[in-house]
PAZAPA-4460 file (N, C-alpha, C; in steps of 0.05 Angstrom, whole numbers, plus 32768, in hexadecimal, padded with zeros to 4 digits):
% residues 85
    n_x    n_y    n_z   ca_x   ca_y   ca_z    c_x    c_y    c_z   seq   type   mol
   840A   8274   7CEA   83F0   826B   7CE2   83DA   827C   7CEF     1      X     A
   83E4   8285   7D0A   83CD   8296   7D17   83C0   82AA   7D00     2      X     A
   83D0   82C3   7CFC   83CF   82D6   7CEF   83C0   82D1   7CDA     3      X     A
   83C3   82B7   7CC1   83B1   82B4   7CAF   8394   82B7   7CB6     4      X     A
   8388   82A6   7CD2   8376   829E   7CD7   8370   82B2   7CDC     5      X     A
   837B   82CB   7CED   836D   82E1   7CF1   8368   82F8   7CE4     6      X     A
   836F   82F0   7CC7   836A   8302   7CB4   834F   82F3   7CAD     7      X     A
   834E   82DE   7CA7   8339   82D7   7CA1   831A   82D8   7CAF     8      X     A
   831D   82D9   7CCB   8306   82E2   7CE3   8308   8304   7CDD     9      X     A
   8314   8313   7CD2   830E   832A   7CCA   8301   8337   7CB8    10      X     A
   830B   831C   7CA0   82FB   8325   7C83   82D6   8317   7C88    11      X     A
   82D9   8301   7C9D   82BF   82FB   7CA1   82B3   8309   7CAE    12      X     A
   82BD   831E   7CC8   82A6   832A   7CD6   82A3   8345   7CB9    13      X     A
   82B6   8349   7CAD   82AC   8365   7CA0   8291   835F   7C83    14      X     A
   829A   8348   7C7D   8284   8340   7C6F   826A   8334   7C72    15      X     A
   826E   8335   7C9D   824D   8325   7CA2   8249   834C   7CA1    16      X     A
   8255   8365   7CAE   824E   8376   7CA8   8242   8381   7C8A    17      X     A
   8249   8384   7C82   8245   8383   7C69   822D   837A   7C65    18      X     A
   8229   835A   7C64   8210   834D   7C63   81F4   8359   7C77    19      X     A
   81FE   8362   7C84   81EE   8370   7C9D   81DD   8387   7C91    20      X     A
   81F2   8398   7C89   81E3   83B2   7C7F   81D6   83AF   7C66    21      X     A
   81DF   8395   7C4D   81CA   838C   7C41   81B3   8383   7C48    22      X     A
   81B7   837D   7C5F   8189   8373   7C6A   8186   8388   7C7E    23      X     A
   818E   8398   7C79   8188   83B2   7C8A   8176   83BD   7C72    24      X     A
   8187   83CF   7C67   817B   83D8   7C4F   815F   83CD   7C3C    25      X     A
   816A   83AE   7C3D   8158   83A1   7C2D   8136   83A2   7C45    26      X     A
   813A   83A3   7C5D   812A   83A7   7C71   811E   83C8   7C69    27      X     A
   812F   83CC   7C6B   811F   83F0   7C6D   811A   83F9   7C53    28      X     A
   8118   83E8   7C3D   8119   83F3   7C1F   8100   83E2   7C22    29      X     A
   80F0   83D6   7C2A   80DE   83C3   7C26   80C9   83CF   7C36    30      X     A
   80D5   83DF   7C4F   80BB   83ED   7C5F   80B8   8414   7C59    31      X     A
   80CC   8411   7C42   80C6   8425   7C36   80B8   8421   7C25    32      X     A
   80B3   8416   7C15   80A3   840E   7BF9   8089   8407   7BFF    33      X     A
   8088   83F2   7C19   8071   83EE   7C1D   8061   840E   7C2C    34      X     A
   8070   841C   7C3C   8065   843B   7C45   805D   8445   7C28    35      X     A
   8068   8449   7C14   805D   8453   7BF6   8040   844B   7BED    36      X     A
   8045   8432   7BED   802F   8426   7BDD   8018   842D   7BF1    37      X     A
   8019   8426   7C10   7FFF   842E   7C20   7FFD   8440   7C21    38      X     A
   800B   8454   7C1E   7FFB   8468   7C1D   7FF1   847C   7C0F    39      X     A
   7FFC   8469   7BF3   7FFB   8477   7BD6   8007   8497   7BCE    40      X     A
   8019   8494   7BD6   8028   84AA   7BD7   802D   84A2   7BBA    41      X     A
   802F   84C4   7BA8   8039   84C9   7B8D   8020   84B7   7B83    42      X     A
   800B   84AF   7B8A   7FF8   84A3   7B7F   8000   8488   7B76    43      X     A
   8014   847E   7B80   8022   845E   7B70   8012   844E   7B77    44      X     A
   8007   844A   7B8A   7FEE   842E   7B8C   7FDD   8434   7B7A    45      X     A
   7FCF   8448   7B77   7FB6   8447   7B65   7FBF   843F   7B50    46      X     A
   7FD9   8444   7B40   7FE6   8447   7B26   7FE2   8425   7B24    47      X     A
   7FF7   841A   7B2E   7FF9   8405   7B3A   7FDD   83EE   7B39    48      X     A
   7FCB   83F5   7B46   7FB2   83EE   7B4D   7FA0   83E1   7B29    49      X     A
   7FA5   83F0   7B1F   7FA0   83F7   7AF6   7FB0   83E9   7AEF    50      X     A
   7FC8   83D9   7AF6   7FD5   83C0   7AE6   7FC6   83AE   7AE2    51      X     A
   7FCF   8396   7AD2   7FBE   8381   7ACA   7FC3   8367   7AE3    52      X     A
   7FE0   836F   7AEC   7FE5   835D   7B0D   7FEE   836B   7B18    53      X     A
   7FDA   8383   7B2A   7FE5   838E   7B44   7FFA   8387   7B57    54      X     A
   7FF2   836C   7B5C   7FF9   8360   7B77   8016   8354   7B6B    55      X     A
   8020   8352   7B50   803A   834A   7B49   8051   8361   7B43    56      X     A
   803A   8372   7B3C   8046   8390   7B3A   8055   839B   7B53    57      X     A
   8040   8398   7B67   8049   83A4   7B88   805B   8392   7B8E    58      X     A
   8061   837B   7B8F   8075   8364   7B90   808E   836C   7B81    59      X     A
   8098   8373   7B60   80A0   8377   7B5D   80AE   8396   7B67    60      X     A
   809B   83A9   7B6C   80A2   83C5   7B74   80AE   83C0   7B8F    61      X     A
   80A9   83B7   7B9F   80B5   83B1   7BBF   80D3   83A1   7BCA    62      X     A
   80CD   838A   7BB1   80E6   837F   7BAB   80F9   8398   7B9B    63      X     A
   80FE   83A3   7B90   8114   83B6   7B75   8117   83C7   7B93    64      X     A
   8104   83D1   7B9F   8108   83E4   7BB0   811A   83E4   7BC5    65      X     A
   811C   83C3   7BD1   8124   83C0   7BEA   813B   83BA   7BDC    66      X     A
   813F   83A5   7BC5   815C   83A5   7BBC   816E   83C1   7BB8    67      X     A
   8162   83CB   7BA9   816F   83E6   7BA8   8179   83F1   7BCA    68      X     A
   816F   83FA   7BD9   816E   83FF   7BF2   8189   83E4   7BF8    69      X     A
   8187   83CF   7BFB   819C   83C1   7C08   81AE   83BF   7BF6    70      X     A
   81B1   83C3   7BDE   81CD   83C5   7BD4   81D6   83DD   7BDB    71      X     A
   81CE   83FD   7BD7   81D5   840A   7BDE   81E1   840D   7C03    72      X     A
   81D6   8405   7C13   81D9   8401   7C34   81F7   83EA   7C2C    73      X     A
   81F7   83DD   7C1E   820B   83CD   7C21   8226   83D1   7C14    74      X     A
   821E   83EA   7C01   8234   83F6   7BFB   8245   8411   7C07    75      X     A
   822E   8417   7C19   8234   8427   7C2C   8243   841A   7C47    76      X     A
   8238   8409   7C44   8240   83F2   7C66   8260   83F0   7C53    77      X     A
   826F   83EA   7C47   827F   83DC   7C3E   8293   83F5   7C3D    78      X     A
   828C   840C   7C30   829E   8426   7C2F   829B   8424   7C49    79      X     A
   828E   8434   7C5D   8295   843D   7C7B   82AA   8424   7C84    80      X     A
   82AA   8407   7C7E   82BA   83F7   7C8E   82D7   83FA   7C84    81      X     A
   82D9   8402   7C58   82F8   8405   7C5F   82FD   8422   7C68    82      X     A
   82F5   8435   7C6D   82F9   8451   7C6F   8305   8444   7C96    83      X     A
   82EF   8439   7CA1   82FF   8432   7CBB   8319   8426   7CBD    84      X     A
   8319   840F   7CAD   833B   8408   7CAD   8350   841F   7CA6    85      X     A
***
């Protein structure tokens, strides 16, 4: 019975990993987006700015951004962990 159990405390720490590098990503995909928009880099705020709802626009652009960013980190977090086994 041991052995089950400790397969299972395995598959849970690799998937709080996992989960980890998803709010990693999702963290640094969100303070990337928001670095874009302040400083209008590629002109996207102004662009942005000329919508009919800016402020749902930048909402939506920040959110796609950071998702993207944490799925990607979490698909990376997940290869490096089986490449370790």
């Amino acid at each position: 019975m041991t052995p089950r159990r400790h397969d299972n405390d395995y598959e849970r720490r690799k998937w709080r990993q996992v989960a980890g590098h998803f709010g990693m990503g999702a963290a640094f995909g969100a303070l990337f987006a928001g670095i874009v928009l302040f400083n209008n880099y590629f002109g996207l705020s102004s662009v942005i700015a000329t919508s009919e709802a800016p402020i749902l626009v930048r909402i939506i652009f920040v959110v796609g951004v950071a998702g993207s960013f944490a799925f990607m980190a979490a698909i990376t977090g997940f290869l490096f962990l089986v490449h370790e086994d």
